[in-house]
N, C-alpha and C positions, 0 to 999 in steps of 0.2 A: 280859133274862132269859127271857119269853114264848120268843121265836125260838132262845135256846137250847135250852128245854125240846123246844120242837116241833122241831128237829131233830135232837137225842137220838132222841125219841119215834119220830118217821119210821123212825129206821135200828136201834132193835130190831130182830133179822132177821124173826121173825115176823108182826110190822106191816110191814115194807119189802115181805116177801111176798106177804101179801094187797094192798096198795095194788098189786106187778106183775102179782096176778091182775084187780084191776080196771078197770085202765087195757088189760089184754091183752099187757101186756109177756109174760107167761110163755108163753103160746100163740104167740106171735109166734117168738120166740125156738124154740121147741119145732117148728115148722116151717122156719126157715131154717137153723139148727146142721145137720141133719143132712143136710138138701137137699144138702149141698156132697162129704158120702163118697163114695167110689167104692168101698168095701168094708167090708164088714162086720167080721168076728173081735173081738179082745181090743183093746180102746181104756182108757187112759185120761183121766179126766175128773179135769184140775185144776183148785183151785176150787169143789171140785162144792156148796159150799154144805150146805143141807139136804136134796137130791137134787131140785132145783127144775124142773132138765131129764132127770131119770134116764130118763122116761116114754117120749120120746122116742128111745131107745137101749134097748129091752128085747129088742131083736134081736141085740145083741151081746152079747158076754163084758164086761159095765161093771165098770170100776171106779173110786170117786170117791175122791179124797184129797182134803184141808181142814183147814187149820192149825187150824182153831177146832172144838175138840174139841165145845163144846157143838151143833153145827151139824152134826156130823158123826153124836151120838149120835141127832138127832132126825131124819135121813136113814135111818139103820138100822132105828131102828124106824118109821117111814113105808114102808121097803120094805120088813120084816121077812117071809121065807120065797119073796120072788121068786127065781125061778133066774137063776142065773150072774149076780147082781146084788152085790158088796161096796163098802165103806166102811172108810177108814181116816184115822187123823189123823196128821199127820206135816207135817215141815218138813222140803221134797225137796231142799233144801241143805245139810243135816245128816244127810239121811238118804237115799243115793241110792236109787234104786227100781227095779228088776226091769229089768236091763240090757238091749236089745236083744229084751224080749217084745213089746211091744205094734205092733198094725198100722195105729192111729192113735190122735194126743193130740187130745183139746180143749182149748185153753185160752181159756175165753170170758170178756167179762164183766170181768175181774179186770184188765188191764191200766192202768186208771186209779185202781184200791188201789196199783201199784208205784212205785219211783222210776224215772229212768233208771239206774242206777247198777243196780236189783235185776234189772228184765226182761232182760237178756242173758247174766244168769248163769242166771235159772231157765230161761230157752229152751236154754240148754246141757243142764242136767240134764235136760229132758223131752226133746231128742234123742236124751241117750245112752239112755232108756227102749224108741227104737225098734229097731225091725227096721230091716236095710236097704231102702232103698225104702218105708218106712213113712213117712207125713205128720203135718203138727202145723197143726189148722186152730184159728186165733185168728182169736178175733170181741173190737172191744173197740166202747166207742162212742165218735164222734166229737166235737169240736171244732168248729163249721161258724161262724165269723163271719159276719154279714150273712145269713147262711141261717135258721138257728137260731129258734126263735119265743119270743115272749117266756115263754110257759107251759113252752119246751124249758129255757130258761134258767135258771128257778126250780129245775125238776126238778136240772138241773145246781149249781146252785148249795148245793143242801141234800144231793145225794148224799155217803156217805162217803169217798168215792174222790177226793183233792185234785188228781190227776192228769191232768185231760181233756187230751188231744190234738191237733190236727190230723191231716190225711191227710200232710197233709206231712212234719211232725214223725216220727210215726209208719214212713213210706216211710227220713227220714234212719237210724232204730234198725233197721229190717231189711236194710239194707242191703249189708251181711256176711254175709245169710244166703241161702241157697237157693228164694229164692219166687218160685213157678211160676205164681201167680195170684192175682191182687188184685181185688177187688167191695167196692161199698158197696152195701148192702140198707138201700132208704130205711122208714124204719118206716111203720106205717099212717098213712093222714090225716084224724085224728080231732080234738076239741076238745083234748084232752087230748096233744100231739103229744111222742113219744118222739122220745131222741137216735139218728141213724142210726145204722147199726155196720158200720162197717170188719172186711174179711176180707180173710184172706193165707193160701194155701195154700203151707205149706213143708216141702219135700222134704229127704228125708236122703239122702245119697250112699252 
């Protein structure tokens, strides 16, 4: 009962956030996400949560979608009156999203919330979102047997997301797709050791 409560507790999003402010996941994160652009303009941000990494993108035309309406309104009012900054909630399977605007997606973070069955449908709908020659840079975190520390493994173990992956795993689901570049960005080496995150940079034809 204890270990259920405290994993409930954990993944309130506003306790899950301050816990990735203290450990420096969101800083972390907020430095490599955008290391990877090669351009600036109108990007979408899926997943965007409660605009956790908006900060880092206040150079572009952002916009953040997120199923979870509650998540979404405390995003808005967290950036309420930044330029070229919106928020919206929606489910981009249900509701396709602004055909062929945007000059890159992010999709970070969120790949181990989906099934295999979900992720290739919604990489369809966030391609058809692009421009041509526009990119969809996914970050998710890893899976690393034998690597992994035991403090990585708890973190994993209690996150919401039942999905952790491999590199390999993960290489077999893009396989079909167009990616032009793949990196793992090892996280910091601290007590506290975060899961690494896998990156794919994939092109649209």
């Amino acid at each position: 009962m204890l270990h259920r409560f405290a994993k409930w507790f954990i993944n309130i999003p506003i306790v899950w956030n301050t816990f990735q402010n203290v450990v420096g996941a969101n800083s972390w994160k907020n430095r490599i996400y955008p290391s990877v652009f090669k351009s600036k303009g109108a990007m979408l941000d899926f997943g965007c949560s409660m605009g956790n990494n908006t900060e880092a993108f206040l150079q572009f035309k952002y916009h953040g979608v997120d199923i979870d309406r509650a998540a979404i309104e405390a995003a808005k009012k967290r950036w309420a009156g930044t330029p070229d900054v919106s928020f919206e909630s929606l489910d981009i399977l249900k509701h396709p999203y602004m055909h062929n605007y945007f000059d890159n997606v992010l999709f970070a973070g969120t790949g181990h919330h989906l099934t295999d069955e979900e992720i290739p449908h919604i990489l369809d709908a966030l391609l058809l979102t692009l421009h041509p020659g526009g990119e969809l840079h996914f970050f998710d975190v890893l899976r690393q047997p034998g690597k992994d520390r035991f403090i990585t493994r708890i973190i994993m173990n209690n996150d919401q997301g039942k999905n952790m992956r491999t590199r390999e795993m993960y290489r077999a689901m893009f396989a079909p797709y167009n990616v032009v570049e793949e990196k793992v960005f090892e996280s910091p080496d601290r007590f506290i050791k975060l899961q690494d995150m896998l990156y794919f940079r994939v092109g649209k034809n």
